[in-house]
C-alpha positions in Angstrom: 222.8 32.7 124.8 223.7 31.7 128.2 223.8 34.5 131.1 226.1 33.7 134.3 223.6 33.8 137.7 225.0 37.4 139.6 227.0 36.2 141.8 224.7 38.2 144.5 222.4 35.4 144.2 224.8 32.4 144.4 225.9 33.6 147.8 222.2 33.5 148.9 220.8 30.3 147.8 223.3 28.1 150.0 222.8 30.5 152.7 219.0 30.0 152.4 219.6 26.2 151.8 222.0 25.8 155.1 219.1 27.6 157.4 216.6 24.8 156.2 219.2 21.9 157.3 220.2 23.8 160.2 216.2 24.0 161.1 215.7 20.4 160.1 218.7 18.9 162.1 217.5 20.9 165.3 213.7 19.6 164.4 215.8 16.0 164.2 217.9 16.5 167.0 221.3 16.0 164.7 223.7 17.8 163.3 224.0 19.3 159.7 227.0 17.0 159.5 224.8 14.2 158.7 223.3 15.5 155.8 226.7 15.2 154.1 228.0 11.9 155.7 228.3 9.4 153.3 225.7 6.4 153.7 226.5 3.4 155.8 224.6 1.1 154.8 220.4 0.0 155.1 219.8 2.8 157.8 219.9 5.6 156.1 217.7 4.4 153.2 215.5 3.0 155.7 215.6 6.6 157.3 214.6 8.6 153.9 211.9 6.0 153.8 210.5 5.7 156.7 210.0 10.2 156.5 208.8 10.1 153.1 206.0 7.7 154.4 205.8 9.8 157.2 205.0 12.9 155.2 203.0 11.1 153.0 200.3 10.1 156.0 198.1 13.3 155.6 195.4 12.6 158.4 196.7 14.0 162.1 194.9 11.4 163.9 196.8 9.0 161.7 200.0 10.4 162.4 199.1 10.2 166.0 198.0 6.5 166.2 201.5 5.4 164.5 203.6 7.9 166.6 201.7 5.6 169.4 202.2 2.5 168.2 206.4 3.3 167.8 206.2 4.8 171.2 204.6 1.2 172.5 207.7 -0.6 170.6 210.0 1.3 172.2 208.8 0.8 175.9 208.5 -2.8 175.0 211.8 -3.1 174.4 212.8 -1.1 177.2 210.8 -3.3 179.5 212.6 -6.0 177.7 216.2 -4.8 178.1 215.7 -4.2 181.8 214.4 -7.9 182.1 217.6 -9.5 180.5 
């Protein structure tokens, strides 16, 4: 026999699940909106990926040396841009 969930507790599970995305869009610096945007193309596959590799380097210093090595890109192109 199948029993109905209380409706007391399907109120609370998307409040519960909108104060995650509202903590992990302030964490990402976006808004909730994007979680429900529909995908334009590579990027956002590349985004998923590029976090679940992210989460799957488990050493700190690791996570430190390629936080590094994308800050490095990203000066290198900013040097670059301002040379054009």
């Amino acid at each position: 026999m199948d029993m109905k969930t209380p409706n007391a507790l399907n109120a609370l599970a998307p409040a519960r699940t909108s104060g995650r995305l509202d903590d992990l869009a302030a964490v990402l610096g976006c808004s909730t909106d994007l979680f429900f945007e529909a995908p334009d193309g590579p990027s956002v596959g590349h985004t998923a990926q590029l976090l679940q590799m992210w989460l799957a380097i488990r050493a700190p210093e690791d996570r430190r040396a390629v936080f590094a090595c994308v800050q490095e890109i990203l000066k290198a192109q900013s040097d670059n841009f301002g040379r054009k």
